[in-house]
C-alpha positions as CSV (number, residue, x, y, z in Angstrom):
1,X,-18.2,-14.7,15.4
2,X,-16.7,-13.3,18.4
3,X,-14.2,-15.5,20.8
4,X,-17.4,-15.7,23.9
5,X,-19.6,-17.2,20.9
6,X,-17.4,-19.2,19.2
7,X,-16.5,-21.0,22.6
8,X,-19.6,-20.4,24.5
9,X,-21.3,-22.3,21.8
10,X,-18.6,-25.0,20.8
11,X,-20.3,-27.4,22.2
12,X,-24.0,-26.8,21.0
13,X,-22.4,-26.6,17.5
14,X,-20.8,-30.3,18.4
15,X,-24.0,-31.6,19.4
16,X,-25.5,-30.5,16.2
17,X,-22.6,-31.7,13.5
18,X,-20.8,-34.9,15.2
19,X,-23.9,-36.7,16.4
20,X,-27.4,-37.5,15.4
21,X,-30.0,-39.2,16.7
22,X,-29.9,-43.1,15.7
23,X,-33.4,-45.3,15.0
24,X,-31.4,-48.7,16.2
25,X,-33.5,-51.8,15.4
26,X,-32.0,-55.4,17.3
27,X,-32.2,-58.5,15.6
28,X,-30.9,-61.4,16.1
29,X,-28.8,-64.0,13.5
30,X,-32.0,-64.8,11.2
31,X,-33.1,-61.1,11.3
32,X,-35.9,-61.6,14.0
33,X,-36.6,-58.9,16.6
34,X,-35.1,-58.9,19.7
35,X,-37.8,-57.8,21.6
36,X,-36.9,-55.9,25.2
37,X,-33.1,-56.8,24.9
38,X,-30.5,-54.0,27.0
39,X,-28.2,-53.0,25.0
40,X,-24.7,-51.0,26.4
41,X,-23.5,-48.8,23.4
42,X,-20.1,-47.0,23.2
43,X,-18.3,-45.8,20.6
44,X,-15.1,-47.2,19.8
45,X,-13.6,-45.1,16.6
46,X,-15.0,-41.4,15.8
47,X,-15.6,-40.9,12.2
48,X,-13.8,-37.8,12.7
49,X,-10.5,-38.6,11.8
50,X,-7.9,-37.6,14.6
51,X,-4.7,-37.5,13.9
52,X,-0.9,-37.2,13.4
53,X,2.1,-37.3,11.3
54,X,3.5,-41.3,12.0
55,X,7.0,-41.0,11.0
56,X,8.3,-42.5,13.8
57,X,6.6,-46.0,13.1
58,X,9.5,-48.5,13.5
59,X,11.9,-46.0,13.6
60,X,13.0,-45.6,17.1
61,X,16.3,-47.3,18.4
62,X,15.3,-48.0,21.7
63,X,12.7,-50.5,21.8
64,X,10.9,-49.3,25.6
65,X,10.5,-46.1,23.4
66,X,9.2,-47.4,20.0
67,X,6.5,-49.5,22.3
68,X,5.7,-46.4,24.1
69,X,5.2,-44.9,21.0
70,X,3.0,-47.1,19.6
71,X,0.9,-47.9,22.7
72,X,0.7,-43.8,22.8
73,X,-0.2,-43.2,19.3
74,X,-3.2,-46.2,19.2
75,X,-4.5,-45.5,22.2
76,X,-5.9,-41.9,21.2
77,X,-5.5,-41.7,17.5
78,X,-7.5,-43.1,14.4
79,X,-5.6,-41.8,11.7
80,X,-1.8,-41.5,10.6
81,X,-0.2,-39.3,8.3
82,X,2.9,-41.7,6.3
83,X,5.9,-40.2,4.5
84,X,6.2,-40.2,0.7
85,X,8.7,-37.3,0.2
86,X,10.2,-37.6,-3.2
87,X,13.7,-37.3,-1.9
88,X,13.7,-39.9,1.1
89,X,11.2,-42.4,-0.7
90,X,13.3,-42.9,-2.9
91,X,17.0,-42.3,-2.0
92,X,18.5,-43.8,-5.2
93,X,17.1,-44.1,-8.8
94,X,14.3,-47.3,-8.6
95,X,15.3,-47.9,-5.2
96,X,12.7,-47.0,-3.0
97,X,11.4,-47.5,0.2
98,X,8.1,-49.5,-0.6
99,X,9.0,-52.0,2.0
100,X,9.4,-49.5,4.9
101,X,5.6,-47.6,4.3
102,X,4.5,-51.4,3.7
103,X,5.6,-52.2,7.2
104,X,4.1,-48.9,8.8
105,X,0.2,-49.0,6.9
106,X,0.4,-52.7,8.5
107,X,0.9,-51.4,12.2
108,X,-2.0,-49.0,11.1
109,X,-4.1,-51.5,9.9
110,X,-3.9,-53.3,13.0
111,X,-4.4,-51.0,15.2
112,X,-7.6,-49.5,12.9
113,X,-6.4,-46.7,12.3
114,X,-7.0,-44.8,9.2
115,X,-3.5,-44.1,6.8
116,X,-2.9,-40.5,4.4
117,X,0.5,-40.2,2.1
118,X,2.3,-37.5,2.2
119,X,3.2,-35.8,0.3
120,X,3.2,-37.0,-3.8
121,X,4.4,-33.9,-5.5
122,X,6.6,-31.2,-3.8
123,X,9.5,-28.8,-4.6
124,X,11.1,-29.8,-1.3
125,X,13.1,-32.8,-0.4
126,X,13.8,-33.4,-4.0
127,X,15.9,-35.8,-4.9
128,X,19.7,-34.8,-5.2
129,X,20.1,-38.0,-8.1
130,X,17.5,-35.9,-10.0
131,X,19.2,-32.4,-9.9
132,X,21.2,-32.7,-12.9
133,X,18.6,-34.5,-15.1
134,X,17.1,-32.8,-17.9
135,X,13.3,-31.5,-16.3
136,X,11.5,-33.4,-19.0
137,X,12.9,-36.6,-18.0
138,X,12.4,-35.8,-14.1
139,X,8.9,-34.8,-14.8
140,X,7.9,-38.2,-16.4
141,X,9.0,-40.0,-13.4
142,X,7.5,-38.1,-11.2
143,X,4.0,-38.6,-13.1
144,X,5.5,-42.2,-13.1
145,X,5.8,-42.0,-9.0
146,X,3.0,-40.5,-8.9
147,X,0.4,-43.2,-10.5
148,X,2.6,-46.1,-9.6
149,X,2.6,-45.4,-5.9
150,X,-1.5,-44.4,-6.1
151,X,-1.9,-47.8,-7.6
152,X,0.7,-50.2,-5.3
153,X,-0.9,-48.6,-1.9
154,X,-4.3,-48.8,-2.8
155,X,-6.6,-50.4,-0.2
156,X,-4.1,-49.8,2.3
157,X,-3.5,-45.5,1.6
158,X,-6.7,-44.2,0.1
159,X,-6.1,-40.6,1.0
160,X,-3.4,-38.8,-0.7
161,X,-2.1,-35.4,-0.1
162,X,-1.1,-34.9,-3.9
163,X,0.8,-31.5,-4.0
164,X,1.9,-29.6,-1.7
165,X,2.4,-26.0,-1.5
166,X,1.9,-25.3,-4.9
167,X,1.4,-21.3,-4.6
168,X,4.8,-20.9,-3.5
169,X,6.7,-23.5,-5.8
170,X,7.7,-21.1,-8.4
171,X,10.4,-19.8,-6.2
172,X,12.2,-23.4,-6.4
173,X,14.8,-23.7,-8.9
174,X,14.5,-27.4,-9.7
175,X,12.6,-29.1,-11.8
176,X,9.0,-29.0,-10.1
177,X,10.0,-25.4,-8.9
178,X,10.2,-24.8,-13.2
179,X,7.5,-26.9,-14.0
180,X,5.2,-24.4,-12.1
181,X,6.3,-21.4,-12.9
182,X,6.2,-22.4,-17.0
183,X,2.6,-24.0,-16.3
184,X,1.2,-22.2,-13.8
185,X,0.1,-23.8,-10.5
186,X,-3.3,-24.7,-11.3
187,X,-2.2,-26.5,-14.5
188,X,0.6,-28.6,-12.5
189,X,-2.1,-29.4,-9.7
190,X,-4.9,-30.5,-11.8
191,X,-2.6,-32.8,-13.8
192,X,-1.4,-34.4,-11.0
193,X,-4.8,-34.9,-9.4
194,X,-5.8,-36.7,-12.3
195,X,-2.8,-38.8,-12.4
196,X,-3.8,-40.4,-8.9
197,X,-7.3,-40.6,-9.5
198,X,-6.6,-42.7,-12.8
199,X,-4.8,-44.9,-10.5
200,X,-7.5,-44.9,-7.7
201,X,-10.5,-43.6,-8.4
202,X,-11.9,-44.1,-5.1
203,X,-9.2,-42.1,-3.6
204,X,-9.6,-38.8,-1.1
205,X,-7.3,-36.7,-3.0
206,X,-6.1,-33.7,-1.1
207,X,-4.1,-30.3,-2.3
208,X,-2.1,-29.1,0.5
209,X,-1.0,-25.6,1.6
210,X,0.4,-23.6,4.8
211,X,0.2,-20.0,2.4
212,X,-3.3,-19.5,3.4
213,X,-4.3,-16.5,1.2
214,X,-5.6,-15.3,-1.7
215,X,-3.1,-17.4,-4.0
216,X,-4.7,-20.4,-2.1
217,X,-7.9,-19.6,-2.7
218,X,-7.3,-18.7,-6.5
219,X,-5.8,-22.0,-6.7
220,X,-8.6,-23.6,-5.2
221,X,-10.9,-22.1,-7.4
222,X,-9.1,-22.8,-10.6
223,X,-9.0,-26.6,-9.6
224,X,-12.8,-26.6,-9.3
225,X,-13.5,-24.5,-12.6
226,X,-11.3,-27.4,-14.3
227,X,-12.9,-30.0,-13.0
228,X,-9.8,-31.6,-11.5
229,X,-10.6,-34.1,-8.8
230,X,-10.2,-32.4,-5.9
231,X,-11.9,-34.2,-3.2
232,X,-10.6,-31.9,0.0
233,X,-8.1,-28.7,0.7
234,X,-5.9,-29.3,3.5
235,X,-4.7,-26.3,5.8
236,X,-1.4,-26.4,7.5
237,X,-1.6,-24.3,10.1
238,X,2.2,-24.5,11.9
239,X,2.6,-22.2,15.1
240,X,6.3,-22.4,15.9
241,X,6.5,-18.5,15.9
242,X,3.2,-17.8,17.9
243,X,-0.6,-19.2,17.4
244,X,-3.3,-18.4,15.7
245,X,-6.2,-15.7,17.0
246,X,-8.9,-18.4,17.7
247,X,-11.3,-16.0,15.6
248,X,-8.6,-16.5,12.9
249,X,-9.2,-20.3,13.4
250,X,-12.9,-20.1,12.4
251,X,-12.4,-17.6,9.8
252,X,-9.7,-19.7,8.3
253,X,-12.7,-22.6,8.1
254,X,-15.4,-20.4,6.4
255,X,-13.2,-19.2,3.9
256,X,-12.0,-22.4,2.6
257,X,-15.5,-24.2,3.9
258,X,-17.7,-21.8,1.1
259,X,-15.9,-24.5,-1.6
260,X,-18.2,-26.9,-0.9
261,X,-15.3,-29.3,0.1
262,X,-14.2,-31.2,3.5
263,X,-11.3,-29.3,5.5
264,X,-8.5,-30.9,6.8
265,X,-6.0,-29.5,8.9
266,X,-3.3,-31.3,8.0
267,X,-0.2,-30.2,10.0
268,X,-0.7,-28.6,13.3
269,X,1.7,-27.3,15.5
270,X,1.7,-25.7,18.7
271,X,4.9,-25.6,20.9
272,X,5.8,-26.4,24.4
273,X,8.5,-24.9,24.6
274,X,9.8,-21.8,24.2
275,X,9.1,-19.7,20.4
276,X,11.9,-19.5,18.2
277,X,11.4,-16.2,16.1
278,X,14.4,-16.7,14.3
279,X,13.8,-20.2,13.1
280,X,13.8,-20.6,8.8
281,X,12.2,-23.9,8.9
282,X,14.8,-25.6,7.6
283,X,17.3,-25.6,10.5
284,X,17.4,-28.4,13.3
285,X,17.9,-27.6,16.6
286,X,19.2,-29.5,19.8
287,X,18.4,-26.4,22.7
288,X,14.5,-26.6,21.8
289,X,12.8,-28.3,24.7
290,X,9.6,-28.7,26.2
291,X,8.9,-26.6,29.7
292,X,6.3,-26.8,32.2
293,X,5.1,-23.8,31.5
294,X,5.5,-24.5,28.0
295,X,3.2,-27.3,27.9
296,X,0.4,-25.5,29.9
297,X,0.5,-23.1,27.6
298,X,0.0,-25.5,24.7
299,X,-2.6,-27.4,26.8
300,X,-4.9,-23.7,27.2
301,X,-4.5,-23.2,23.5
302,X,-5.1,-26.8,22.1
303,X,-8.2,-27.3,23.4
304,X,-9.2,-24.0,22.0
305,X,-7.8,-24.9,18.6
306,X,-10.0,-28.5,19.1
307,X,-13.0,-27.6,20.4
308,X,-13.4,-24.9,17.9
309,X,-12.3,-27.1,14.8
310,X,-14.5,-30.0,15.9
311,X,-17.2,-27.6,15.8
312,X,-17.0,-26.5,12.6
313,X,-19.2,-28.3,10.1
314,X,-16.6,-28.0,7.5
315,X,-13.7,-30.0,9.3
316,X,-13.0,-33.5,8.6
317,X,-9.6,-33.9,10.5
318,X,-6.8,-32.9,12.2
319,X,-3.5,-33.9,11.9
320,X,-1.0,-33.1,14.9
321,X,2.8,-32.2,13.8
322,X,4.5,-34.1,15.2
323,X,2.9,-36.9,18.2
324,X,6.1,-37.0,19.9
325,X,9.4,-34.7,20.6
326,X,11.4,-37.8,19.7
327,X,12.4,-37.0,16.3
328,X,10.1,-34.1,15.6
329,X,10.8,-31.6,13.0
330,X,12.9,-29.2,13.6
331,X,14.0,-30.5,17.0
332,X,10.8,-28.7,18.1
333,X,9.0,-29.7,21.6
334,X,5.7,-29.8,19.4
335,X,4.2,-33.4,20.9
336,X,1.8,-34.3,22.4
337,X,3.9,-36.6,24.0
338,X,7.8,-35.9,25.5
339,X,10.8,-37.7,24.0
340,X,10.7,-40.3,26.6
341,X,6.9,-41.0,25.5
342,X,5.0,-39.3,28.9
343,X,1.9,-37.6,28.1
344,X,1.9,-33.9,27.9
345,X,-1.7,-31.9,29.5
346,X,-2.8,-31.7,25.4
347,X,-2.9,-35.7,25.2
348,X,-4.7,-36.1,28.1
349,X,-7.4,-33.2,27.9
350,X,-7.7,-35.3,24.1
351,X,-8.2,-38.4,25.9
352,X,-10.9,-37.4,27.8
353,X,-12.0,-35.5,25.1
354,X,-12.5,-37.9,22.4
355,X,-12.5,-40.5,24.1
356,X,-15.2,-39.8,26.8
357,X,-17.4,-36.5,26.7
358,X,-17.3,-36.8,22.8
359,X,-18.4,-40.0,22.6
360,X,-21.4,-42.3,22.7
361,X,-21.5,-43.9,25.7
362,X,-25.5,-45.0,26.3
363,X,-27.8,-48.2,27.7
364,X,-31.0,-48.5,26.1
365,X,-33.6,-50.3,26.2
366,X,-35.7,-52.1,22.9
367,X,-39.4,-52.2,22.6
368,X,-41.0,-55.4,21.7
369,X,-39.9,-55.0,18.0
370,X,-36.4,-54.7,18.9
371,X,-36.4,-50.8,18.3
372,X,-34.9,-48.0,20.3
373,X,-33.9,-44.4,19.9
374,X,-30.3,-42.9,20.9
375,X,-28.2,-40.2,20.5
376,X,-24.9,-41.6,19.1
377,X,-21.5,-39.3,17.8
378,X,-20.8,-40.4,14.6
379,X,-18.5,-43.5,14.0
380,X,-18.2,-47.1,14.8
381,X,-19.9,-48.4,18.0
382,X,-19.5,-51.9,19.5
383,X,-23.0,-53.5,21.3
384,X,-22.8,-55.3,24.8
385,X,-26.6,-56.6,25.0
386,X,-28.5,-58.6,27.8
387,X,-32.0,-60.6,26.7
388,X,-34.8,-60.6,29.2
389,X,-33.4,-64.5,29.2
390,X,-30.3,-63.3,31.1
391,X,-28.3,-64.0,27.6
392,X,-25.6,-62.1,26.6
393,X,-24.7,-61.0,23.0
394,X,-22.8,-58.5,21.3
395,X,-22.5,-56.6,18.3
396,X,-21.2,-53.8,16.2
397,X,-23.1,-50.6,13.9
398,X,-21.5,-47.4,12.1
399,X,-23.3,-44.1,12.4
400,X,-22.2,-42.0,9.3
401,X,-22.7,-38.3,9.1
402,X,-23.4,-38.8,5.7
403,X,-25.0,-42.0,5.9
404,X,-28.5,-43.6,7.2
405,X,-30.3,-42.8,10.6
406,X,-32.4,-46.0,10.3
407,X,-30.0,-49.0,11.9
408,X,-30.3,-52.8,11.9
409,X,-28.0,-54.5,14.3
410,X,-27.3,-57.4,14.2
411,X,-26.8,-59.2,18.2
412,X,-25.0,-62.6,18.5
């Protein structure tokens, strides 16, 4: 599709994908119909999982900041990315830092929103104590790290990104850079999948890549012809250098979407600031700031890059990199929100976004068997109901893409 169709039909393409139409029958405690009650319905958490990286979670000095950060971060987000890098998990041999990631899922859990690890196996931020081990013995702990951290997190991190950048770690001269380029990607990948799903089979296991090319698709493809339990293929998609075609956008999704698998996009980045062509990735920066202009500019191509990715049937999330400037990679002004915590134009066009034309936001009325029909996004909805009596009750129902259209809820 051209750019005037894929926006000029965005939001039919919403309609048809995030929302369906919901048989919603009221009872009350003991079941019985709650004949002619008015029920308010509004959704309070899309399905869709909208997200970020979390690193700063309890990691900001200044505590006007961290709350800003927080209250920021919960008020538009349902899901969090959490950092498992090999190299900063676990600083020292055994000596990890369980307690810290324990301490972030919480603040997730409390705030309902939805928790992925990143990242289990990678040939960056590998552990200096581990550079002069013999690669046998590094690659049993990390299968070690790798089921044990699956297994300790469960219930609280249920989605993993399991290895990332895989088509690329060849060119790593350290132990996982060797282990690939002796096995072969696939081989590494598939192993390592089935390391976590032995530890938790429920598990949304993801393989993770920004080389978005043939090598990524082989790979793909290799994982499904083995049978490895791949559950979703995450797309990085970083723009420090200049953004994506939106055509590209889409394209990107029906190549990787003909899998038969969810998409993520699990680390997206659009500046507002000023592009850096000469940046390697690796350096950190202190001149890289957000502008006005900057952030207009990221505000006209982030809805774009929303819109068209909540669109697509194949999408299941995206995750912003980073939610803030404070601390972001790189030193790049990639938030959605400035150092100080304000709220760049991208936050609030998502606000009113997801939070209020994207959403279900409906009074109905039952018929005398407690029935009535609505059109409802998909997610969790919270019930403010009045009986004919003048009583008030409330209640709660999930609309699942993937789940039933026929609803009992229950009004107390």
């Amino acid at each position: 599709m051209n750019r005037e169709q894929l926006l000029g039909e965005a939001e039919k393409r919403i309609q048809e994908h995030r929302t369906a139409e919901a048989s919603v029958r009221f009872v009350d405690k003991a079941g019985g119909p709650l004949a002619g009650v008015a029920a308010d319905v509004r959704l309070v958490r899309h399905e869709f999982k909208l997200g970020a990286n979390a690193f700063r979670i309890g990691a900001i000095d200044d505590a006007a900041l961290q709350r800003g950060y927080y209250e920021r971060f919960a008020a538009l987000l349902n899901y969090a990315t959490l950092p498992f890098y090999w190299g900063g998990y676990e600083p020292q041999p055994g000596k990890t830092q369980e307690g810290r990631l324990d301490v972030m899922a919480a603040w997730c859990r409390d705030n309902g929103i939805i928790t992925k690890g990143h990242p289990l196996v990678w040939h960056e931020v590998f552990p200096k104590w581990a550079e002069a081990m013999p690669d046998p013995e590094v690659l049993a702990l990390q299968e070690r790290r790798v089921k044990e951290i699956v297994h300790r997190f469960q219930g609280r991190i249920d989605i993993w990104d399991v290895v990332n950048e895989a088509t690329v770690s060849a060119r790593f001269n350290n132990a996982v850079g060797r282990w690939m380029k002796a096995r072969g990607a696939a081989a590494c990948v598939a192993d390592a999948l089935r390391w976590a799903d032995g530890s938790n089979p429920a598990a949304v296991l993801l393989y993770n890549d920004f080389n978005v090319s043939a090598d990524f698709e082989k790979l793909v493809q290799a994982l499904l012809g083995a049978k490895a339990p791949l559950k979703t293929i995450g797309i990085q998609s970083h723009m420090h250098k200049g953004t994506w075609p939106i055509e590209r956008v889409w394209s990107v999704c029906d190549t990787y979407a003909r899998f038969g698998l969810p998409l993520h996009f699990t680390e997206a980045t659009v500046l507002s600031g000023d592009l850096k062509k000469d940046n390697d990735w690796h350096r950190r920066r202190d001149d890289w700031h957000s502008t006005p202009y900057g952030e207009e500019r990221q505000l006209d191509y982030g809805r774009l890059f929303y819109t068209v990715l909540f669109s697509h049937p194949a999408v299941e999330a995206i995750t912003w990199w980073d939610f803030s400037d404070n601390g972001s990679w790189q030193g790049a002004p990639a938030g959605l929100v400035r150092k100080d915590m304000t709220p760049k134009p991208l936050y609030e066009w998502l606000m009113d976004a997801f939070h209020k034309r994207w959403a279900t936001k409906a009074t109905v009325t039952a018929d005398a068997s407690g029935a009535a029909k609505l059109r409802c996004f998909f997610g969790d909805h919270e019930v403010h109901a009045r009986l004919p009596s003048g009583a008030q009750l409330t209640g709660r129902f999930t609309l699942s893409r993937r789940g039933p259209r026929a609803i009992e809820v229950k009004l107390a």
